[in-house]
C-alpha positions as CSV (number, residue, x, y, z in Angstrom):
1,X,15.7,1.7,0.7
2,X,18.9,-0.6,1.0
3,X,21.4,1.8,0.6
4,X,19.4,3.9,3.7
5,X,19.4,0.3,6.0
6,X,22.6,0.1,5.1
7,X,24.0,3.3,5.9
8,X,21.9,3.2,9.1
9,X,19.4,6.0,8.4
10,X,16.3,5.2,10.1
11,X,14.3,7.7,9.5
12,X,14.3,7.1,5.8
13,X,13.6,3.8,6.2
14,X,11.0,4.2,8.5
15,X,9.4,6.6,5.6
16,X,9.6,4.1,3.2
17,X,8.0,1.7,5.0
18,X,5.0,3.9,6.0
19,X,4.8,4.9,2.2
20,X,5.0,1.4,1.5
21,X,1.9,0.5,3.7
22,X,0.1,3.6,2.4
23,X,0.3,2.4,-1.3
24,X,-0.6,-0.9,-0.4
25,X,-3.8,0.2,1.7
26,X,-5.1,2.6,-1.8
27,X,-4.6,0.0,-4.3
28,X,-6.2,-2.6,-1.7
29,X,-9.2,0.2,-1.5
30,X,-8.9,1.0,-5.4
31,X,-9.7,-3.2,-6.1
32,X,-12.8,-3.0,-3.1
33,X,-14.4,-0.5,-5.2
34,X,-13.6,-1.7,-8.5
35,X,-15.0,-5.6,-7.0
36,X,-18.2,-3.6,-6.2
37,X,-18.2,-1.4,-9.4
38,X,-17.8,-4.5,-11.1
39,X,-19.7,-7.6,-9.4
40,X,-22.9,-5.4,-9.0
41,X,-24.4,-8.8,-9.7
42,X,-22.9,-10.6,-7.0
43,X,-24.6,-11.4,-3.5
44,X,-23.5,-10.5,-0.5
């Protein structure tokens, strides 16, 4: 991703960053259900 900012390619960085906040949103939805899976126990 640096060498794209640096060699000002936009586009790619733009992808990165939207792949970025993909991966981030699936692992935060992977540890909601795990949390649930998990802390059955747990009120709400």
């Amino acid at each position: 991703m640096v060498e794209a900012q640096a060699k000002m390619q936009t586009e790619k960085v733009i992808a990165y960053m939207v792949i970025a906040g993909l991966i981030g949103f699936l692992i935060d939805t992977l540890m909601v259900l795990a949390e649930k899976f998990l802390l059955r126990w747990r009120a709400t």
